[in-house]
N, CA, C and O atoms as CSV, one atom per row, in Angstrom:
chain,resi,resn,atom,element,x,y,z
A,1,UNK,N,N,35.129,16.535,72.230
A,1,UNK,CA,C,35.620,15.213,71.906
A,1,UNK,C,C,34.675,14.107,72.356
A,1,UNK,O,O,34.888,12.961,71.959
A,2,UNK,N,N,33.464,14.417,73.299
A,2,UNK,CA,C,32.624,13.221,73.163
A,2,UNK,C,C,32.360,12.798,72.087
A,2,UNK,O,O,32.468,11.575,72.001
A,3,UNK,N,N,32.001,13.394,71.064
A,3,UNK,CA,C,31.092,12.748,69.940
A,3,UNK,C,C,32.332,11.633,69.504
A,3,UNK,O,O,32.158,10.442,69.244
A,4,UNK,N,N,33.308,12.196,69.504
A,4,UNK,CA,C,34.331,10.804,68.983
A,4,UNK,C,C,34.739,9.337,69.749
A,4,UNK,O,O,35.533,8.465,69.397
A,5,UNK,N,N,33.543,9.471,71.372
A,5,UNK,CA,C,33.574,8.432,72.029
A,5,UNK,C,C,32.040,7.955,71.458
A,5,UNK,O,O,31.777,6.796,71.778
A,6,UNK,N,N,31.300,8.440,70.905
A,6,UNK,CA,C,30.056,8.043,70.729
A,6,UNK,C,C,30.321,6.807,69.966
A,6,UNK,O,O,31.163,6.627,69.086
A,7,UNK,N,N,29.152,5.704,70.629
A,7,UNK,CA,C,28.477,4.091,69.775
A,7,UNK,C,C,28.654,4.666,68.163
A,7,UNK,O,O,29.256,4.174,67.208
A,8,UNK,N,N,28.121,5.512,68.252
A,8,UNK,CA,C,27.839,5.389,66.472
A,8,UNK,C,C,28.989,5.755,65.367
A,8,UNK,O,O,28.848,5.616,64.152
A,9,UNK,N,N,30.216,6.275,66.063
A,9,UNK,CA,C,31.669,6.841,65.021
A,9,UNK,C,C,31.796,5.163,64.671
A,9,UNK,O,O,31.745,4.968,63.457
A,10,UNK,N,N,31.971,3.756,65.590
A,10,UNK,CA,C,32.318,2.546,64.931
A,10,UNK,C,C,31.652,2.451,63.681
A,10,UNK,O,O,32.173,1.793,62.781
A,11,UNK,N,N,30.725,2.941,63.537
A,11,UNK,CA,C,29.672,2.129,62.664
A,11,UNK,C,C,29.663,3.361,61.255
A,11,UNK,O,O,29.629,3.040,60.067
A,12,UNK,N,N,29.690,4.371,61.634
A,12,UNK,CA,C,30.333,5.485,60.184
A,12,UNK,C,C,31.507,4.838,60.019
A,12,UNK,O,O,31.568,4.410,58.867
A,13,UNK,N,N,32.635,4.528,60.766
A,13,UNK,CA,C,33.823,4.007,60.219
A,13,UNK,C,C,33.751,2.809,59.321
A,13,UNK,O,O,34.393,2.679,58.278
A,14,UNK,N,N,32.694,1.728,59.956
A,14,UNK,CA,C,32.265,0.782,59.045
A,14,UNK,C,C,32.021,0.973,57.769
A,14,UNK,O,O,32.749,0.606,56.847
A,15,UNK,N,N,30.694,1.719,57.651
A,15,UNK,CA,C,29.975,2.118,56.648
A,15,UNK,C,C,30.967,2.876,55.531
A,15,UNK,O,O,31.163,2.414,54.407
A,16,UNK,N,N,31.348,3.675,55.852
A,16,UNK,CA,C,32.764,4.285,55.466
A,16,UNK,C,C,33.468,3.402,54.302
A,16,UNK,O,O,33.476,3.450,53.072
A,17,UNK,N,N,34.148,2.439,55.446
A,17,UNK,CA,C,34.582,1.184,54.865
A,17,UNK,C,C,34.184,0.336,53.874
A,17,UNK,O,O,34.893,-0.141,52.988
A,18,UNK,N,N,32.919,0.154,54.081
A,18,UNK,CA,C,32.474,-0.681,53.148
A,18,UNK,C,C,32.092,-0.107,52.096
A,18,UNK,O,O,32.237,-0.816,51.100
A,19,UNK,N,N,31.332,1.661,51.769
A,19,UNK,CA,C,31.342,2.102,50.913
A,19,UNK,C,C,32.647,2.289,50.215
A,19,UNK,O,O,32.395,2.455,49.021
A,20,UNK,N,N,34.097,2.341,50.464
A,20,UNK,CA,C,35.390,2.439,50.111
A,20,UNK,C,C,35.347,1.086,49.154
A,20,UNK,O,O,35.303,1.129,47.924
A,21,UNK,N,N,35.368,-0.029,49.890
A,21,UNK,CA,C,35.256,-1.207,48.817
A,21,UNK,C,C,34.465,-1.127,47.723
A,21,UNK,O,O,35.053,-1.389,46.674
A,22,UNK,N,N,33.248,-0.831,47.627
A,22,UNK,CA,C,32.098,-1.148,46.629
A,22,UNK,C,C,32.528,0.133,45.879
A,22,UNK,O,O,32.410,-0.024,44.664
A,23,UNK,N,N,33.023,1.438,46.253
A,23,UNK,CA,C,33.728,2.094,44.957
A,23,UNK,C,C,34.469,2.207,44.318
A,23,UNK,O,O,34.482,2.772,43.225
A,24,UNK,N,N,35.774,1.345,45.234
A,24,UNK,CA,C,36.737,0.814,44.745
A,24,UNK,C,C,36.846,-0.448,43.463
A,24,UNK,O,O,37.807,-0.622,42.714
A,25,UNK,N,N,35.872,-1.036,43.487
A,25,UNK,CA,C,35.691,-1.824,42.568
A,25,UNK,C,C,34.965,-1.581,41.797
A,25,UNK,O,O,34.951,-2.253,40.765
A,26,UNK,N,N,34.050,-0.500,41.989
A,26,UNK,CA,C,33.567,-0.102,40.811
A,26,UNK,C,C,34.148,0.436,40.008
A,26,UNK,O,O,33.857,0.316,38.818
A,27,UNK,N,N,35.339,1.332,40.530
A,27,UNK,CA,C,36.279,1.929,39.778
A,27,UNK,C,C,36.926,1.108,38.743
A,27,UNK,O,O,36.746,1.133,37.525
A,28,UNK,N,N,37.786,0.308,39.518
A,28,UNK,CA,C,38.475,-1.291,39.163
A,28,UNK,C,C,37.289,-1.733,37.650
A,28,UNK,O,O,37.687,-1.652,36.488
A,29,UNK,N,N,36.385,-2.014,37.889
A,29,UNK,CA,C,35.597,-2.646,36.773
A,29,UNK,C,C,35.075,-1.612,35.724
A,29,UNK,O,O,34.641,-1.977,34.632
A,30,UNK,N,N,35.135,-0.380,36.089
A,30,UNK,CA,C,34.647,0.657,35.123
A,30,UNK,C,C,36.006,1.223,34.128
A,30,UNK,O,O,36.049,2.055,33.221
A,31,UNK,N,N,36.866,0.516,34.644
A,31,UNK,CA,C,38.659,1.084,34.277
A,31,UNK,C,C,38.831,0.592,33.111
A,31,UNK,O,O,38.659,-0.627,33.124
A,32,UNK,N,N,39.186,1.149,31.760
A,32,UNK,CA,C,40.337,-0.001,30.781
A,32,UNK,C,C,41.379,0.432,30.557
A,32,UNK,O,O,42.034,0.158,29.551
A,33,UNK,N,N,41.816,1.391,31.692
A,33,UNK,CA,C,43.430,1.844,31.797
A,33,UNK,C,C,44.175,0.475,32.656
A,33,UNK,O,O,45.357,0.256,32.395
A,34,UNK,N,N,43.593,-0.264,33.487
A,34,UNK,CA,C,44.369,-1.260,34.081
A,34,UNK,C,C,44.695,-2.361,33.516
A,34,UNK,O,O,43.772,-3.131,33.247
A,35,UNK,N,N,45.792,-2.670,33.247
A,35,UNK,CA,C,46.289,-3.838,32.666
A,35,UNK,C,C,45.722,-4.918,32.669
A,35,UNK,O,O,45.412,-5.322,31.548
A,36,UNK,N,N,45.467,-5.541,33.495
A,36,UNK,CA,C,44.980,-7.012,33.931
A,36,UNK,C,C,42.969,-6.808,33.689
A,36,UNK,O,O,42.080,-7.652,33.798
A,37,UNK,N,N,42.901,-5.156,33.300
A,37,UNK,CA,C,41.700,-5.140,32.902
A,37,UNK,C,C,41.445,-5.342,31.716
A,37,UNK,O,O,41.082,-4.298,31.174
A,38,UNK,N,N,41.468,-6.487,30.827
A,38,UNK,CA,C,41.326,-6.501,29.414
A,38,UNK,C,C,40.106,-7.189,29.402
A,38,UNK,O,O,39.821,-7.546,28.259
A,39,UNK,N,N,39.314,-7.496,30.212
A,39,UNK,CA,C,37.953,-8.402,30.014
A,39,UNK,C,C,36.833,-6.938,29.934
A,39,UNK,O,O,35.649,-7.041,29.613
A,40,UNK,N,N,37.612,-5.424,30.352
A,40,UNK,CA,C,36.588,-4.396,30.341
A,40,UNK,C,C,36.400,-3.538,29.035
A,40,UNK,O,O,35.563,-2.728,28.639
A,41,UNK,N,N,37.783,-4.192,28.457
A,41,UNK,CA,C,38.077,-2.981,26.784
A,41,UNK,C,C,36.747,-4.380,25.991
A,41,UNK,O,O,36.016,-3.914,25.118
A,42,UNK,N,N,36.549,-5.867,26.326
A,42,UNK,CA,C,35.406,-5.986,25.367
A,42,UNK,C,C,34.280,-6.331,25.991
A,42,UNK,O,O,33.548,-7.103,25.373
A,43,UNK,N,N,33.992,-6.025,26.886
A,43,UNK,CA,C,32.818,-5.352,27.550
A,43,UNK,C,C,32.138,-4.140,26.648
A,43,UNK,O,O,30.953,-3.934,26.383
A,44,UNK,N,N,33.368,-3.398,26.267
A,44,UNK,CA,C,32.600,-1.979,25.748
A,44,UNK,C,C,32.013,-2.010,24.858
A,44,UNK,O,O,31.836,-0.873,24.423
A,45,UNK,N,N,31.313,-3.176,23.962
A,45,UNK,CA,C,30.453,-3.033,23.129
A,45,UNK,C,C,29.264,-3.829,23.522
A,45,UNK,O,O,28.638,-4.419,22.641
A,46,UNK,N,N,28.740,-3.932,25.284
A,46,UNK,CA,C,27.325,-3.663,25.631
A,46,UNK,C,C,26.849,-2.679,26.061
A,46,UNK,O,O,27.515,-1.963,26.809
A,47,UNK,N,N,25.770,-2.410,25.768
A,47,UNK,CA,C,25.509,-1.015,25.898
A,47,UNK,C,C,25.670,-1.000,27.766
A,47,UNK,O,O,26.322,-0.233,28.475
A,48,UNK,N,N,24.866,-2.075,28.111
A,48,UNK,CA,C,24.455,-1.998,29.795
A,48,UNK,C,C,25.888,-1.609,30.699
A,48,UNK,O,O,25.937,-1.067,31.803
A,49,UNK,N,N,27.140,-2.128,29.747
A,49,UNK,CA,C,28.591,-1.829,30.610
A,49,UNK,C,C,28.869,-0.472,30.030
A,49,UNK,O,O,29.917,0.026,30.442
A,50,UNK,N,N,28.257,0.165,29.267
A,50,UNK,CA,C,28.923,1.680,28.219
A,50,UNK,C,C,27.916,2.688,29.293
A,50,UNK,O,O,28.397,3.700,29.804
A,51,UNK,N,N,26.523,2.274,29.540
A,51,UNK,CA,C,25.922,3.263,30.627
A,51,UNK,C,C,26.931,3.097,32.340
A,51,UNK,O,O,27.154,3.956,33.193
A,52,UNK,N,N,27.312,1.710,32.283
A,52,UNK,CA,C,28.152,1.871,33.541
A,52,UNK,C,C,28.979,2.624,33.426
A,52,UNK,O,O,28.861,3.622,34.137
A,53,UNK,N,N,30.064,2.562,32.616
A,53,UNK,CA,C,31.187,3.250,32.295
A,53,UNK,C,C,31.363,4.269,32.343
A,53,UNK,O,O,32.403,4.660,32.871
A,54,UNK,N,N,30.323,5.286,31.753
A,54,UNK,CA,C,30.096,6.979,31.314
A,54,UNK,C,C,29.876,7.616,33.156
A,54,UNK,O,O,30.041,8.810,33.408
A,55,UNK,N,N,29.535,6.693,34.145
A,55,UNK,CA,C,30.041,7.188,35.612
A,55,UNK,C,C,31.232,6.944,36.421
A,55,UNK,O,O,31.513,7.065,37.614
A,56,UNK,N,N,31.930,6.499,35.202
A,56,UNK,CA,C,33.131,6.769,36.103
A,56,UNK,C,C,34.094,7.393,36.845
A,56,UNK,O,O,34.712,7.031,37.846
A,57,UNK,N,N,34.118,8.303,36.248
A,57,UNK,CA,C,34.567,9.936,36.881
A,57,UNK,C,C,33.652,10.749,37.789
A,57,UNK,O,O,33.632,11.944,38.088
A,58,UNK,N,N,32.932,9.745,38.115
A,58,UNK,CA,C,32.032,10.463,39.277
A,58,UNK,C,C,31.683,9.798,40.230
A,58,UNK,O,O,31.025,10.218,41.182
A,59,UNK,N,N,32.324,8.049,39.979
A,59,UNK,CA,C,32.719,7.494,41.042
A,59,UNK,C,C,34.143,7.837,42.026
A,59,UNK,O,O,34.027,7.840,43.252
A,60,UNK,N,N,34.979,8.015,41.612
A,60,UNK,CA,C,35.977,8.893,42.081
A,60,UNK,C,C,35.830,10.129,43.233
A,60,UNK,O,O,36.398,10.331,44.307
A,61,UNK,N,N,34.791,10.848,42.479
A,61,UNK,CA,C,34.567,11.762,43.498
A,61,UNK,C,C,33.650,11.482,44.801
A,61,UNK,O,O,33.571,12.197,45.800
A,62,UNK,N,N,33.153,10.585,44.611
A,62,UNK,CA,C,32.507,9.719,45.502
A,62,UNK,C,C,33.612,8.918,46.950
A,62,UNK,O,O,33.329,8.732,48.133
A,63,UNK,N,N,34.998,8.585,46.097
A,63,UNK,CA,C,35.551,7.751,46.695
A,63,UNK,C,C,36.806,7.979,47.109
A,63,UNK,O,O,37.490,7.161,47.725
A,64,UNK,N,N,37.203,9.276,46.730
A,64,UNK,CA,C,37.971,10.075,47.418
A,64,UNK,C,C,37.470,10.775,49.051
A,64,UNK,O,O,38.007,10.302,50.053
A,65,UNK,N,N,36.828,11.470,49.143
A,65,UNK,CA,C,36.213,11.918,49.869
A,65,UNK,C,C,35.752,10.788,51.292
A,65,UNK,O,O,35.968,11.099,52.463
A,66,UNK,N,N,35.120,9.518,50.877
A,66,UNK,CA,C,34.669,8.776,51.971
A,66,UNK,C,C,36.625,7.681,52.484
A,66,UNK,O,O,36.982,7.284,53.593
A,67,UNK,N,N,37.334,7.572,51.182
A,67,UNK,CA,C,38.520,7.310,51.942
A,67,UNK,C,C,39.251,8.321,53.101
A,67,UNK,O,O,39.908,7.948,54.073
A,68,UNK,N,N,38.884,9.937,52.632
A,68,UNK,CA,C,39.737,10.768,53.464
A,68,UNK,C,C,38.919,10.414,54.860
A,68,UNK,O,O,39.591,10.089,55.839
A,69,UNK,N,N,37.352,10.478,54.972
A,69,UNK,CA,C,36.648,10.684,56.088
A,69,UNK,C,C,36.887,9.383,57.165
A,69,UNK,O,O,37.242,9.394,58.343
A,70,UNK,N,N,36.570,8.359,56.332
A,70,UNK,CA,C,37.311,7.252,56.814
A,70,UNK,C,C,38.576,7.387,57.474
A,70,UNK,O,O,38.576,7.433,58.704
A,71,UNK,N,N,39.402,7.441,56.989
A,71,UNK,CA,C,40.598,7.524,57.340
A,71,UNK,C,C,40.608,8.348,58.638
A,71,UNK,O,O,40.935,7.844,59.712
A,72,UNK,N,N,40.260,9.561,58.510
A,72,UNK,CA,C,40.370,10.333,59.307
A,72,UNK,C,C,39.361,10.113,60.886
A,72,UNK,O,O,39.694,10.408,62.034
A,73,UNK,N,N,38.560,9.730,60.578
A,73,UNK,CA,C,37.863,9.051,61.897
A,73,UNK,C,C,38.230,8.006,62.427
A,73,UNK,O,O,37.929,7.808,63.604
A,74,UNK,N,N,39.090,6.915,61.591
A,74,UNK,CA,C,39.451,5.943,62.233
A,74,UNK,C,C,40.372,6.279,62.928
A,74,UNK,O,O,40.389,5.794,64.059
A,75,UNK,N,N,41.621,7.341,62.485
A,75,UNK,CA,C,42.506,7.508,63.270
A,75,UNK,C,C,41.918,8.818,64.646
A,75,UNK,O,O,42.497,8.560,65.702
A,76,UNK,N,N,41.291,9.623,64.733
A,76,UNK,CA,C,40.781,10.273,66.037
A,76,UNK,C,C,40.098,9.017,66.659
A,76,UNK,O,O,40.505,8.754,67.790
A,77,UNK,N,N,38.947,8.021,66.049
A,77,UNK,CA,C,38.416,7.317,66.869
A,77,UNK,C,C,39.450,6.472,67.702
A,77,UNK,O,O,39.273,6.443,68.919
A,78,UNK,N,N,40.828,5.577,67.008
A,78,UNK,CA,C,41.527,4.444,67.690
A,78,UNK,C,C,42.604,4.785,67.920
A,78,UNK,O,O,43.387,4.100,68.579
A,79,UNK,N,N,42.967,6.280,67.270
A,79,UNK,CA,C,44.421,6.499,67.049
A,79,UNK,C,C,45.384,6.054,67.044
A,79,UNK,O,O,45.018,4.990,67.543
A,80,UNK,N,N,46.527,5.907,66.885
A,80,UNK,CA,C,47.518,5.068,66.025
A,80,UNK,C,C,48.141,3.815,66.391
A,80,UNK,O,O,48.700,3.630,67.472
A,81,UNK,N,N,48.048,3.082,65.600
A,81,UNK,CA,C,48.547,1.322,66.416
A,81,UNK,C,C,49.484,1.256,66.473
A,81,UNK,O,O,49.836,0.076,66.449
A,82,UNK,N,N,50.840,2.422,66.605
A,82,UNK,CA,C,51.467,1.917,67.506
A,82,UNK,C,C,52.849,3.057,68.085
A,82,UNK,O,O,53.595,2.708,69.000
């Protein structure tokens, strides 16, 4: 259990974090299943948003994975608030 006192778990938790956002919205903007996403269904006739698009399902797998790790280090690192 040292390593989970180590300087550097804050800063994977960060990183973590912030990669969670930036795939999260990539998701969000690569989506035209979301309602309030209707500015992305006419997007789809530039090509530059149709090469974004065709990774979307592989942003996911990207962003599953760093939410679980996340998650899961934040709670061994601070464990539970309350």
């Amino acid at each position: 259990m040292e390593l989970l006192q180590s300087a550097v778990i804050p800063k994977i938790i960060v990183i973590l974090g912030i990669l969670n956002v930036l795939t999260g919205a990539a998701i969000f903007f690569s989506c035209r299943c979301i309602p309030g996403a209707r500015l992305m269904g006419k997007l789809m006739k530039y090509r530059r948003y149709q090469s974004f698009y065709k990774y979307h399902c592989y942003i996911w797998r990207v962003f599953w994975p760093s939410v679980f790790a996340h998650s899961i280090l934040a709670l061994l690192f601070f464990g539970l608030p309350f």
